[in-house]
C-alpha positions as CSV (number, residue, x, y, z in Angstrom):
1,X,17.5,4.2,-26.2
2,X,18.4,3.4,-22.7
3,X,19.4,5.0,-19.8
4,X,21.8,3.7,-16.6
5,X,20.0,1.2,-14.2
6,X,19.9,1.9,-10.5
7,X,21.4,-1.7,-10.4
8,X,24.3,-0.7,-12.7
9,X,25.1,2.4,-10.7
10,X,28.4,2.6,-9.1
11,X,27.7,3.8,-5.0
12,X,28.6,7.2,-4.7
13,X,29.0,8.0,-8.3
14,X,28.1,11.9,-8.4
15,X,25.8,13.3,-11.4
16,X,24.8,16.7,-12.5
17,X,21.3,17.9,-10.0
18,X,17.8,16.9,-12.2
19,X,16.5,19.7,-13.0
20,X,12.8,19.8,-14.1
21,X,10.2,21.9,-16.4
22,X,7.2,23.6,-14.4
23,X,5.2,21.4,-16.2
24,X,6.7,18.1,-14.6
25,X,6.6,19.7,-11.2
26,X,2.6,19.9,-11.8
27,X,2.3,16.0,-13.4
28,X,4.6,15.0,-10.6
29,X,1.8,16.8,-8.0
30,X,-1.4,15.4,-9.4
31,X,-0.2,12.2,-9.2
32,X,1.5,12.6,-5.4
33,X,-1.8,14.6,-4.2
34,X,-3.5,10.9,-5.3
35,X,-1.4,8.4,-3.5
36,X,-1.8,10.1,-0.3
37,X,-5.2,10.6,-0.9
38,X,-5.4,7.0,-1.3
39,X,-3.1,6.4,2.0
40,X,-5.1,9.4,4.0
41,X,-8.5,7.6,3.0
42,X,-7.4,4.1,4.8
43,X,-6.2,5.9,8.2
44,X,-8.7,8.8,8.5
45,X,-11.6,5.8,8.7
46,X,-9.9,3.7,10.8
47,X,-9.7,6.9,13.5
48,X,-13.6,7.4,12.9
49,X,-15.0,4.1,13.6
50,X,-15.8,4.4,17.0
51,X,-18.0,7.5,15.8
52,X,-19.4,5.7,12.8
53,X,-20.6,2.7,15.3
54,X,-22.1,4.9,17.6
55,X,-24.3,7.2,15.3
56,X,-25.1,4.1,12.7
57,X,-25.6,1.8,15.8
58,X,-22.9,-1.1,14.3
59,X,-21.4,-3.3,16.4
60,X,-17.3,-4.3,16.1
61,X,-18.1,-7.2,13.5
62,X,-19.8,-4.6,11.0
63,X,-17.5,-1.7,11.7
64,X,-14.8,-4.0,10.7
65,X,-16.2,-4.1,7.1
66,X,-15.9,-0.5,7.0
67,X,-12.1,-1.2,6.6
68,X,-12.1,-4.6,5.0
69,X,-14.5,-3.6,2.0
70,X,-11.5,-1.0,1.3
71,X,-8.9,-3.5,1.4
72,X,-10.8,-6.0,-0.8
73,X,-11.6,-3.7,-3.7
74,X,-7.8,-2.3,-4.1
75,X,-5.8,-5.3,-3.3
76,X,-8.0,-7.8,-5.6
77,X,-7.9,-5.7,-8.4
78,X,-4.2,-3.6,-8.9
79,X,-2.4,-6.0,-11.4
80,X,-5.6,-5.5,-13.8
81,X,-5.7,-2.0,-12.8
82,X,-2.4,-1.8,-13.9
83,X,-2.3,-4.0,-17.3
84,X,-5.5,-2.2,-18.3
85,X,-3.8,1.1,-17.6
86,X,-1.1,-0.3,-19.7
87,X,-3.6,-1.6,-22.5
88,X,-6.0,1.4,-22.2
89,X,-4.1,4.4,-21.8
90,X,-3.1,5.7,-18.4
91,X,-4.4,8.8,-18.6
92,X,-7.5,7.8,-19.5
93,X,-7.9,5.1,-16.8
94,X,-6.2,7.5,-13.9
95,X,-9.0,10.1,-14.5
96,X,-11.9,8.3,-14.8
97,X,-10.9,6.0,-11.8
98,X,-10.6,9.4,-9.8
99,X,-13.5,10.5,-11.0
100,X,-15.4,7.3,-9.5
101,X,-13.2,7.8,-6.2
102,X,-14.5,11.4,-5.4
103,X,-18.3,10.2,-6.5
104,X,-17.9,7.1,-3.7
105,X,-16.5,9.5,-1.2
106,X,-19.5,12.0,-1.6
107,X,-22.2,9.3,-1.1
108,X,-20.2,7.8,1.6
109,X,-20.5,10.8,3.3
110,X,-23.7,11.8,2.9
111,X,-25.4,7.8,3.4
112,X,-27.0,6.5,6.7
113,X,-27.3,2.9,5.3
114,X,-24.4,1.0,6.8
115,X,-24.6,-1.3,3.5
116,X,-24.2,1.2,1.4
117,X,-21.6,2.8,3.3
118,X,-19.7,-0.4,3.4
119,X,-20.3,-0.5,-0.9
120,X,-18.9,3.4,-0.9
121,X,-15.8,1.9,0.3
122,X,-15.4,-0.9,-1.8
123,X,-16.1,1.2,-4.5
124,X,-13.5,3.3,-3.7
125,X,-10.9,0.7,-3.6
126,X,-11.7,-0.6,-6.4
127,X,-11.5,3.1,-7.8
128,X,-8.1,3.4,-6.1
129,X,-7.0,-0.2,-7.7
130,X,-6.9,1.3,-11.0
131,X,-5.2,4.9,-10.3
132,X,-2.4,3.8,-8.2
133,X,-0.4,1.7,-10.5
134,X,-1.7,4.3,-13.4
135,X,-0.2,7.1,-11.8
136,X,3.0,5.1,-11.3
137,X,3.6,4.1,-14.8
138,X,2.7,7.4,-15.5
139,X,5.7,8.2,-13.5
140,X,8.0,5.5,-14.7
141,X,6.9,6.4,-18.6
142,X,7.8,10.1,-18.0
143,X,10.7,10.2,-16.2
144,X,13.7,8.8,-17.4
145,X,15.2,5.6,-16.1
146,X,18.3,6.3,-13.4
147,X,18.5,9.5,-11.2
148,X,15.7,11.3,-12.6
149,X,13.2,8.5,-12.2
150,X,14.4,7.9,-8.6
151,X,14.1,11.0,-7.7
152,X,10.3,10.9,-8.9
153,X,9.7,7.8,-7.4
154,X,11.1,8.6,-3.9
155,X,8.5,11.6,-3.7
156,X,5.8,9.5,-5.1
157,X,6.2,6.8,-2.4
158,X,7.0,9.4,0.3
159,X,4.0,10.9,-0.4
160,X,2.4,8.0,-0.2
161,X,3.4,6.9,3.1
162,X,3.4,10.1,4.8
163,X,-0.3,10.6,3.8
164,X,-0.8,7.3,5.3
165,X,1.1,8.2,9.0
166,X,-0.6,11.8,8.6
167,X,-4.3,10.9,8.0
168,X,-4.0,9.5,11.6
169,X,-3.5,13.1,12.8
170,X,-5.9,14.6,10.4
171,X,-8.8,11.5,10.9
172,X,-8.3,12.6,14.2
173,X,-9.8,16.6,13.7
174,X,-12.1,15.9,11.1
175,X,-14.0,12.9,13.5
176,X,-14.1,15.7,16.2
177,X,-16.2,17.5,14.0
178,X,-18.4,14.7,12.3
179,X,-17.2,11.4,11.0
180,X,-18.7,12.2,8.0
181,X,-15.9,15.1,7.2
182,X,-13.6,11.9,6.7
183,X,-15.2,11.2,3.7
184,X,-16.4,14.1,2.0
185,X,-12.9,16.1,2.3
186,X,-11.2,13.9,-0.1
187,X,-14.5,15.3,-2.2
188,X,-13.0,18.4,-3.4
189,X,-9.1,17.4,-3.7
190,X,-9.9,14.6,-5.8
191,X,-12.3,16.9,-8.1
192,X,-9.4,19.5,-8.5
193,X,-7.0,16.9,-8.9
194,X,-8.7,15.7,-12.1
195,X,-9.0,19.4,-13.3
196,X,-5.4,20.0,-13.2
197,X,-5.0,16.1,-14.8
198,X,-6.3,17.0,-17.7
199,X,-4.2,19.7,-18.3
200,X,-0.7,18.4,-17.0
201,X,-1.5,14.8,-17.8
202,X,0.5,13.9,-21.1
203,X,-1.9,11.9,-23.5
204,X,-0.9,8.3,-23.8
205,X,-1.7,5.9,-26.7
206,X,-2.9,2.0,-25.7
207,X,-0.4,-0.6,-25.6
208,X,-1.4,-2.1,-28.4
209,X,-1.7,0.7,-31.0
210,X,1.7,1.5,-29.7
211,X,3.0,-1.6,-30.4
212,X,1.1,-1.6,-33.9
213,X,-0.2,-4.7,-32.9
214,X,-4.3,-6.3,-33.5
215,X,-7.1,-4.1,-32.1
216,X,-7.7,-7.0,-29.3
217,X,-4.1,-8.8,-29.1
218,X,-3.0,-7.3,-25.9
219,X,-6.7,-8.4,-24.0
220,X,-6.8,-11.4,-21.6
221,X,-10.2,-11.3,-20.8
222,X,-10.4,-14.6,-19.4
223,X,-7.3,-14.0,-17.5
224,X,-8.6,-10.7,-16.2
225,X,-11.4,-12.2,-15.3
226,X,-9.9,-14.8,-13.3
227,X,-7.2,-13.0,-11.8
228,X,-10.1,-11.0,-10.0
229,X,-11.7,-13.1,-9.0
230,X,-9.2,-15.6,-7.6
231,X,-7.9,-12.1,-5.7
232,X,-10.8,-10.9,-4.5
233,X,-11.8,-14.6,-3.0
234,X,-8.3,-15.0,-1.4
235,X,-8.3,-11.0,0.0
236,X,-12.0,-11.7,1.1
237,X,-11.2,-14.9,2.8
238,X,-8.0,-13.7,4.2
239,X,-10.5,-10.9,6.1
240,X,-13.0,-13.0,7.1
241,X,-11.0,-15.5,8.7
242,X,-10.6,-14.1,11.8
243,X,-14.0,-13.9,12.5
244,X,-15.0,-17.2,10.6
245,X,-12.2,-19.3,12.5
246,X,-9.4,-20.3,10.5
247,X,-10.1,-24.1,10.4
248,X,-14.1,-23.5,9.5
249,X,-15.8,-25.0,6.9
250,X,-16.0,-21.3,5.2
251,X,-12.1,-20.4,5.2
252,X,-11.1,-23.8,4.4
253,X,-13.9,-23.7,1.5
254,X,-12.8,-20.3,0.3
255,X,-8.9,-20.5,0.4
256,X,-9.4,-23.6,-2.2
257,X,-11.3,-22.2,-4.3
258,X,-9.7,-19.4,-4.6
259,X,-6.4,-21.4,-5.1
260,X,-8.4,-23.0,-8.1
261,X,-9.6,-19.9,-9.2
262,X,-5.9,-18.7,-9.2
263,X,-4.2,-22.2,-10.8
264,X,-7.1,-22.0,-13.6
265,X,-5.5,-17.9,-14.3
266,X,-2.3,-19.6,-14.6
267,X,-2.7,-22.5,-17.1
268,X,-4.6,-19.8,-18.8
269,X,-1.7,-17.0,-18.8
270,X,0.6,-20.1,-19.9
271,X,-1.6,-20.2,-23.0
272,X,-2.4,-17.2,-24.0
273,X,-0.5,-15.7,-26.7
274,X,-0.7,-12.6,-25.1
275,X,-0.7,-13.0,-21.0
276,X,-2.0,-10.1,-18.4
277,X,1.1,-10.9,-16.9
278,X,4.2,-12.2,-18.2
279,X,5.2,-14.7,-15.1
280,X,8.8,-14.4,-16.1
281,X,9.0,-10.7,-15.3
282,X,9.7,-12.2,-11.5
283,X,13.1,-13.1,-12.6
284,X,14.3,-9.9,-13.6
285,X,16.4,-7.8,-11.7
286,X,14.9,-7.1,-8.0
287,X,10.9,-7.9,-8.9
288,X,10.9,-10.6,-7.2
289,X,12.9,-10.0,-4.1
290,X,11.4,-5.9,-4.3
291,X,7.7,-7.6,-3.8
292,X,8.6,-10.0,-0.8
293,X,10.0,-6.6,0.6
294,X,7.0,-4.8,0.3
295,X,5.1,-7.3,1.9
296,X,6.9,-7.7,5.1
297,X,7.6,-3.9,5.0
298,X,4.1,-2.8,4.9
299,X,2.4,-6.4,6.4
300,X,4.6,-5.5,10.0
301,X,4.2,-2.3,9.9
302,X,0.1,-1.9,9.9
303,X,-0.1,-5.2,12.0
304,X,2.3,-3.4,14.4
305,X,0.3,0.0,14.0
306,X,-3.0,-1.6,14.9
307,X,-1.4,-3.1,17.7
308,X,-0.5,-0.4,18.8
309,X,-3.5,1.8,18.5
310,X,-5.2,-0.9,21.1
311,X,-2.2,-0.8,23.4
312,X,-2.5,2.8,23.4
313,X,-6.2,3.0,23.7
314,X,-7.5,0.2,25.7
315,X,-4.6,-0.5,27.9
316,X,-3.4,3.3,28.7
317,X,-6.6,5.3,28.1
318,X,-5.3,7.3,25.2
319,X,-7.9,9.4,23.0
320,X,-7.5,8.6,19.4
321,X,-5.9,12.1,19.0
322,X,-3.7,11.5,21.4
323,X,-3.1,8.3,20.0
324,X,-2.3,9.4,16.2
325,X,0.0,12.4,18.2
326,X,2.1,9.9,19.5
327,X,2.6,8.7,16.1
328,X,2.7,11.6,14.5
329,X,7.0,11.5,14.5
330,X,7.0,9.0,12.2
331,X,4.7,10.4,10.0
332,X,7.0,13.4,9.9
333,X,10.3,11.5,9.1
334,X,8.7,10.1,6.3
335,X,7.6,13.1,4.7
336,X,10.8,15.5,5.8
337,X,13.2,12.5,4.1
338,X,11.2,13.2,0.6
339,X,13.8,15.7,-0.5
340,X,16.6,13.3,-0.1
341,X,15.5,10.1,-1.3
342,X,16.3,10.4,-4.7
343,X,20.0,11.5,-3.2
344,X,20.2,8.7,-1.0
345,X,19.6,6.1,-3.4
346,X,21.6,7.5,-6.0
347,X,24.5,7.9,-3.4
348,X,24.4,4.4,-1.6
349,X,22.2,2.2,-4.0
350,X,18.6,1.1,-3.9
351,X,18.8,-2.0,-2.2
352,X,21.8,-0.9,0.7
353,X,19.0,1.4,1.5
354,X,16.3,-1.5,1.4
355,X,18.4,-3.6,4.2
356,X,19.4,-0.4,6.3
357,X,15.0,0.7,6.2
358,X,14.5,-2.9,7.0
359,X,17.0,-3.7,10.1
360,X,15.6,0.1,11.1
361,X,11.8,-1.3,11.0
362,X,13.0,-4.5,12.9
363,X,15.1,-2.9,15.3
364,X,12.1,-0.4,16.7
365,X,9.6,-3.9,16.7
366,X,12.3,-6.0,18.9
367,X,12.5,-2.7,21.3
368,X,9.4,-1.6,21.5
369,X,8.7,-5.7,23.2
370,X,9.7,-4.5,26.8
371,X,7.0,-2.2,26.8
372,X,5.1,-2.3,30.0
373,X,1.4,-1.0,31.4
374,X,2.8,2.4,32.5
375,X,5.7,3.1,29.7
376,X,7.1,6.5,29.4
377,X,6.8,7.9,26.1
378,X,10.3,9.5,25.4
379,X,11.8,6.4,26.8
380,X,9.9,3.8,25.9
381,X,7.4,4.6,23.1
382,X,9.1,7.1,21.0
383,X,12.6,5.2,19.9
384,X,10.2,2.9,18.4
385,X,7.6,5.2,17.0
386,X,11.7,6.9,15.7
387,X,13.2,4.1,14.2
388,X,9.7,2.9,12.0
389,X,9.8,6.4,11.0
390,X,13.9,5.8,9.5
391,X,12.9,2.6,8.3
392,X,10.3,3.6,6.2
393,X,11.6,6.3,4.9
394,X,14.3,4.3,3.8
395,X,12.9,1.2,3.0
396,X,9.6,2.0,1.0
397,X,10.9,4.5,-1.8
398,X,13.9,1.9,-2.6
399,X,11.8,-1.1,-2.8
400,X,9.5,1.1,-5.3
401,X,12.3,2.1,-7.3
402,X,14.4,-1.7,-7.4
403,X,10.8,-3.2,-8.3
404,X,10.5,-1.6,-12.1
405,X,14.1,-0.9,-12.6
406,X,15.3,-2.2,-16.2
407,X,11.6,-2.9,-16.8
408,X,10.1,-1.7,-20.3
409,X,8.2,0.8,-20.8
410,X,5.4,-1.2,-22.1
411,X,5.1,-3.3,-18.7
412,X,5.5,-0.5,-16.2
413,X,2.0,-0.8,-15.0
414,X,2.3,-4.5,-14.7
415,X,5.3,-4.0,-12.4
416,X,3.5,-1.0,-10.4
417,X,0.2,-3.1,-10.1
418,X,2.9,-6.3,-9.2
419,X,4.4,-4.3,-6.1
420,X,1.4,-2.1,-5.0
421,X,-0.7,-5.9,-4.8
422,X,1.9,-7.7,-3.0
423,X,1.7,-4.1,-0.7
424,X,-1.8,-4.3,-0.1
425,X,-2.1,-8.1,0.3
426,X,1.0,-9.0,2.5
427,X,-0.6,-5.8,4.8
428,X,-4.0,-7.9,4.4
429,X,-2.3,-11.6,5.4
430,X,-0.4,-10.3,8.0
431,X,-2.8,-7.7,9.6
432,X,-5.3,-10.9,9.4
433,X,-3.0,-13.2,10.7
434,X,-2.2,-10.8,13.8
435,X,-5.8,-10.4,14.6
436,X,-6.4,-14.1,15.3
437,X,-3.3,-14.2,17.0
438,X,-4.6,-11.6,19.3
439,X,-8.2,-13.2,19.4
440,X,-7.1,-16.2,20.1
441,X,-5.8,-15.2,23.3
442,X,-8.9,-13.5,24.7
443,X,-11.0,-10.5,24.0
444,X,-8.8,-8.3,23.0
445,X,-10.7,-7.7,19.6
446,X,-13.6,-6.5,22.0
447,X,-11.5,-3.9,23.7
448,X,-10.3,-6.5,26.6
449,X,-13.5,-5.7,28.9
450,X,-13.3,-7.2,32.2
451,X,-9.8,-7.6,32.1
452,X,-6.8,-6.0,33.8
453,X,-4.0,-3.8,31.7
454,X,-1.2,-6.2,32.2
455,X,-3.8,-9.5,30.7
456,X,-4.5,-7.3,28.0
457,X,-0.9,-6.5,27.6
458,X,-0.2,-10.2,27.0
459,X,-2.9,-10.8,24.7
460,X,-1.4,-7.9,22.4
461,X,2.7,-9.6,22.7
462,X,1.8,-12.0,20.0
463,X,0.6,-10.1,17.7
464,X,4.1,-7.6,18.3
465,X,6.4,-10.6,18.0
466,X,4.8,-11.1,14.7
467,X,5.2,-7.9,13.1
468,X,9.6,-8.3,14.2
469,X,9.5,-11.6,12.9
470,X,7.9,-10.5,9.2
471,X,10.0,-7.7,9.5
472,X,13.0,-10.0,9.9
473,X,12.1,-12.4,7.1
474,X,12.2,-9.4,4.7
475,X,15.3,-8.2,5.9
476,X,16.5,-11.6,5.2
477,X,15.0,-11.8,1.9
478,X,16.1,-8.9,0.5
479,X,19.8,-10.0,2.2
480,X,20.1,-12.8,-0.2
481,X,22.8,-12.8,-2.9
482,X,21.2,-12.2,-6.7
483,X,20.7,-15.2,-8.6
484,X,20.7,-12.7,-11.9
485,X,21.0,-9.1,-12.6
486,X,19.6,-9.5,-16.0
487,X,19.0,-6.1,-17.6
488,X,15.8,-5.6,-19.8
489,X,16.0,-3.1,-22.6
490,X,14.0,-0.2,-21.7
491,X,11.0,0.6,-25.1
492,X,10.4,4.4,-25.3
């Protein structure tokens, strides 16, 4: 049986409210309470760094791993987090990965060894690699395709977004009282979580007992394998690069191998008679176009954040609470618009939303570039700071919702995993990109010492140009006319 696609949808058609069992409320929760532990995780670090480096005695380059090792673990390993949640049972994975995610934040809190500390966080993205796309597909599998799913979705992803804007604000008191707080209070929301999983989490068989299929048709080991690895060298050299130069021997030397790594996971998924991923799923509906649009959505937007947090720090003296403050607006935008989401997609369509989130996103970018050493905040800082905060809300629950419409049931982790990567990885290219923009034109990745606000200013412009121009590619993107709207049967 199948339900009405968001693409079908006629604009403004008006349906009866969704109306939900207490029990759906709570799956819907546990799985929210997740993705913006996830997103809380990545901001409440970065605002603790400063303390980290002073009490562990780190200097920029190691401090910078603190993040990285984060970003490695979850972007090189979502789309097998997601086919094995697919192939394994999502319940199953999303539980024990959280499991793993509240052990990592304990020791992380409680080591003094920066290498461990930096393994606690790669451990935890690796953890958080396999129970985002889990809990989406979750989602997807439970909620029924058209306004019922959107309506999940739209809280999911708001969730998700405003835990990422918020964990600024709430890094911000927990590094006042020890860095260490940043880590260990994710301790006893990620244990409860997994508590109330097991009791509102619906039990979910394997792909391929569902399918009645062979006990070990729907494994791609050697894909998986090199999928991984090809990932985890390109999201490694991507990070390093800034530091390593981008025409050294080591980036040169790890961008083709990973590329070889990658081509080898191809011919292999071209082979195998049954692939991790299915490479035509790209042409079907809004995948393709949905995961181009997460990538310049969330690649500007934490290129443009980090940006900021310099401009804000080094060049007008800002504490880091003040700082996350000033950005606290759009973190509330985002998580005040998760009521009407669902209602605005359903009303206007998915992807009118996409381009009006996106024009919003580049719009605030282009205007906040006559910024100068002594802005005013309401005039200068805050239409900005205003205008990310409608764009996202806009933009990121529609791209989440066009990028597994009409897909089965049996590939919705493969589609999660698809648009949560190209999330995670666009943010990594980008963010890496902007840094060696900005360290190319001085030292502003050391804070700017010796230099005046205005030098330090310029050295920042490039890096803000970049952010409205990735911004402005997506808008374009997701502006072009559909080759197909194909619809794939949804498999209950």
């Amino acid at each position: 049986m199948t339900s009405t696609s968001t693409l079908q949808r006629p604009a403004g058609d008006r349906l009866a409210p969704v109306r939900w069992s207490r029990a759906q409320w709570m799956l819907l929760l546990v799985l929210c309470t997740v993705l913006a532990l996830d997103a809380l995780d990545v901001s409440m670090v970065g605002v603790a760094l400063p303390s980290i480096g002073t009490e562990l005695h780190l200097g920029t380059e190691s401090l910078q791993w603190i993040v990285s090792a984060y970003v490695l673990g979850y972007g090189s390993l979502l789309l097998l987090g997601g086919r094995m949640a697919d192939l394994l049972g999502r319940r199953r994975i999303f539980l024990i990965a959280l499991s793993v995610f509240a052990a990592a934040s304990l020791l992380g809190g409680l080591v003094d060894d920066p290498a461990l500390l930096i393994g606690t966080r790669f451990l935890k993205g690796l953890a958080a690699a396999f129970t985002a796309p889990a809990a989406f597909s979750i989602i997807t599998t439970n909620f029924a395709e058209g306004r019922e799913r959107n309506r999940a979705v739209s809280i999911f992803t708001t969730f998700g977004a405003s835990g990422f804007s918020l964990g600024l604000v709430v890094g911000g008191l927990m590094t006042a009282l020890s860095w260490r707080w940043t880590f260990l209070v994710s301790v006893p929301v990620a244990v409860a979580v997994v508590i109330l999983g097991l009791k509102y989490i619906p039990r979910d068989n394997a792909a391929s007992k569902a399918e009645g299929s062979n006990h070990d048709s729907g494994h791609d080991l050697w894909g998986a394998v090199t999928l991984a690895a090809g990932m985890l060298g390109l999201v490694y050299t991507l990070v390093a690069a800034p530091g390593n130069g981008w025409g050294s021997v080591a980036t040169i030397a790890g961008f083709v191998a990973s590329a070889a790594v990658l081509a080898a996971f191809a011919v292999i998924e071209n082979r195998v008679r049954h692939p991790l991923i299915r490479f035509s799923i790209l042409r079907e509906g809004w995948v393709a176009r949905a995961n181009l649009s997460a990538v310049g959505l969330f690649g500007s937007y934490l290129s443009f954040q980090f940006i900021l947090t310099l401009y804000l720090q080094s060049v007008l003296g800002w504490s880091p609470l003040g700082m996350a403050l000033a950005l606290l607006p759009t973190g509330l935008l985002v998580a005040s618009s998760a009521p009407f989401a669902d209602r605005l997609i359903d009303k206007f369509g998915a992807p009118r939303l996409i381009l009006t989130g996106l024009s919003s996103l580049a719009l605030g970018y282009l205007l906040f570039l006559r910024v100068g050493t002594s802005p005013n905040y309401v005039t200068d800082i805050l239409p900005s700071v205003l205008l990310l905060g409608v764009g996202f809300a806009l933009a990121f629950p529609s791209i989440n919702v066009q990028a597994t419409a009409g897909i089965r049931n049996s590939e919705q982790g493969l589609a999660a995993g698809l648009i949560q990567t190209s999330t995670q990885v666009g943010a990594a290219l980008v963010l890496a990109v902007t840094t060696a923009m900005v360290s190319g034109h001085g030292n502003a990745s050391a804070g700017g010492a010796g230099l005046g606000a205005a030098a330090m200013l310029e050295q920042y412009r490039p890096g803000l140009i970049l952010s409205a121009a990735v911004a402005l590619a997506a808008l374009l993107i997701a502006a072009a006319p559909s080759r197909s709207r194909k619809r794939v049967a949804v498999d209950h």
